[in-house]
C-alpha positions in Angstrom: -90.6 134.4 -20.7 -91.3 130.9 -21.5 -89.6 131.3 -25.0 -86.5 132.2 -22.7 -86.5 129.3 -20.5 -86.8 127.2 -23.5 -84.2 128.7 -25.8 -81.7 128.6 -22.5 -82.2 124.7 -21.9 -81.7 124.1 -25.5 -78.3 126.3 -25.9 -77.5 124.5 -22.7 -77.9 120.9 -23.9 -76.3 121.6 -27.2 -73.1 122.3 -25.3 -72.3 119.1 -24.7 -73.2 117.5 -27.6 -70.4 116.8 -30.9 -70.4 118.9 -33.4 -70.3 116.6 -36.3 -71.7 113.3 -35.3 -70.8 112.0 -38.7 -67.2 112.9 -38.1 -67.1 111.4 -34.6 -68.5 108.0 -35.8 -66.1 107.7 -39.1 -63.0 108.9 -36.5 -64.1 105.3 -34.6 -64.1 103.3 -37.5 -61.3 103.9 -39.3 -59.3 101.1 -40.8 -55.7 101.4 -40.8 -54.1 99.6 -44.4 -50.6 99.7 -45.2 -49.7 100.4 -49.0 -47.8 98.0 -50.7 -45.0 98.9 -52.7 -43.7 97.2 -55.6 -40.4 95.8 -55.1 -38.1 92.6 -55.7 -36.9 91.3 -51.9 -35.2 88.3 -50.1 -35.9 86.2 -47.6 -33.5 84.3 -45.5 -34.5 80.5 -44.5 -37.0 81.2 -41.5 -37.6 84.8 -41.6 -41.0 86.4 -41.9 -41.9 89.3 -44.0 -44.8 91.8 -43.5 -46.0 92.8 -46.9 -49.2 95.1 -46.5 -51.8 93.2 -44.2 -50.1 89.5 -44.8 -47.1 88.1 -43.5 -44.5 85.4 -45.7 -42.7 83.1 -43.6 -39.7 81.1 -45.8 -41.0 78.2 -43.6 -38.7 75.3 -44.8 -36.5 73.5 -47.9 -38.1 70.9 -48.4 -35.7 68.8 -51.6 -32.8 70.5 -53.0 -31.4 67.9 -55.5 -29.8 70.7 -58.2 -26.7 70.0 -59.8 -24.2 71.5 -58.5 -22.0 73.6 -60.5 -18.6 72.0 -61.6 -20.7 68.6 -61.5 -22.4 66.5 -64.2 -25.5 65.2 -63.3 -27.8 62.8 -65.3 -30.4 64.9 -64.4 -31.0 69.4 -63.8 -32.5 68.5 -60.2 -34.8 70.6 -58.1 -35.5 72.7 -55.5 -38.8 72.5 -53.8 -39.5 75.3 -50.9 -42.4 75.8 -48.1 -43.5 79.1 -48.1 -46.5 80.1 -45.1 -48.9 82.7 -45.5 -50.6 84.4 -42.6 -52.9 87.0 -41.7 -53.4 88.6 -38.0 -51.1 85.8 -37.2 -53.3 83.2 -38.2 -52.2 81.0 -40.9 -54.1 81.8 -44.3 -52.4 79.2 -47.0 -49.1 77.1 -47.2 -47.5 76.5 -51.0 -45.0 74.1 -51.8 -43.4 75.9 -54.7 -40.7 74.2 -57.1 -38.1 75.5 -59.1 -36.6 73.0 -61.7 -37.7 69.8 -63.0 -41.4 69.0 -62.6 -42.3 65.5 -61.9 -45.4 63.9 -63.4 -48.7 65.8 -61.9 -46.9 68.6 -60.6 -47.4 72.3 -61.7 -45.0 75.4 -61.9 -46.9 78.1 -59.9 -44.4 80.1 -58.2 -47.1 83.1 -58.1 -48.4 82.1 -54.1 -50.3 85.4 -53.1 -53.0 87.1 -54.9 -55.6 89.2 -53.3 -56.8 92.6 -55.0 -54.0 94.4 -57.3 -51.3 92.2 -55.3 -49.5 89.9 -56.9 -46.8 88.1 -54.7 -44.3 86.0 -56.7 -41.2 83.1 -55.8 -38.7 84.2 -58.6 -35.6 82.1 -57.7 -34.0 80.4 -54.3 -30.3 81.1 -53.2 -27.5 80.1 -53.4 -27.2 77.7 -56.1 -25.1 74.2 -54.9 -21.8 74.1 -56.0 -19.3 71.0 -56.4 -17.8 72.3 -52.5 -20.6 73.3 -50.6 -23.1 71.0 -52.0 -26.7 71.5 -50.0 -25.7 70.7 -46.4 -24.1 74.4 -45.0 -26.2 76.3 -47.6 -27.3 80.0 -46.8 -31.0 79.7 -48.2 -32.4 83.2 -49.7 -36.0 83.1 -51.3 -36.2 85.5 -53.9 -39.7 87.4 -54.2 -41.3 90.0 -56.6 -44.0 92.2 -55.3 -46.0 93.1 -58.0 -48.8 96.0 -57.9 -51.3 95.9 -60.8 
């Protein structure tokens, strides 16, 4: 009879137990990551872009002395951008990145964001000046190449 009593309060308490602790623990902790796909985007003066766990903010134009087309210039001119990097909304690294002439000092690294197999890369900024428009009433469009290695 004793065997009894004991084998009933032990079915009993295993009723309410889990299963599979191991299951119930890795349920809690599971980390949600977003893939990210290899692709060639835009991104408009001001807009931000989530691209797996990061965001890219265009953040500002900072120079844009290119020659416009239908002009001659005495010299190719340059466009230097502000591009903000941020994770969880917090801000992880700003780049100025340049496109054209380099002045003494400077370097051409239009790669901004590496991290793991993720390359993220500044290919070119749009639209080029022409003789009308010049830089004033420009439509700014960042060009960026999402590389996945």
């Amino acid at each position: 009879m004793y065997k009894l009593i004991i084998l009933f309060f032990i079915t009993v308490a295993s009723c309410g137990a889990p299963k599979n602790t191991s299951e119930t623990s890795s349920t809690n902790e599971t980390e949600v990551t977003t893939q990210v796909q290899e692709e060639t985007t835009t991104l408009a003066l001001g807009e931000t872009k989530q691209v797996g766990d990061i965001q890219i903010k265009f953040k500002e134009v900072l120079e844009d002395s290119r020659c416009p087309t239908g002009v001659q210039c005495m010299w190719q001119g340059r466009a230097k951008i502000l591009v903000e990097t941020s994770k969880d909304g917090v801000m992880a690294d700003s780049n100025e990145i340049i496109f054209g002439k380099l002045k003494n000092g400077e370097t051409e690294n239009h790669s901004f964001y590496k991290s793991g197999n993720t390359t993220i890369t500044a290919t070119a900024i749009n639209p080029y000046p022409t003789k009308d428009s010049g830089t004033n009433t420009l439509a700014y469009e960042l060009v960026l190449e999402i590389s996945v290695k």
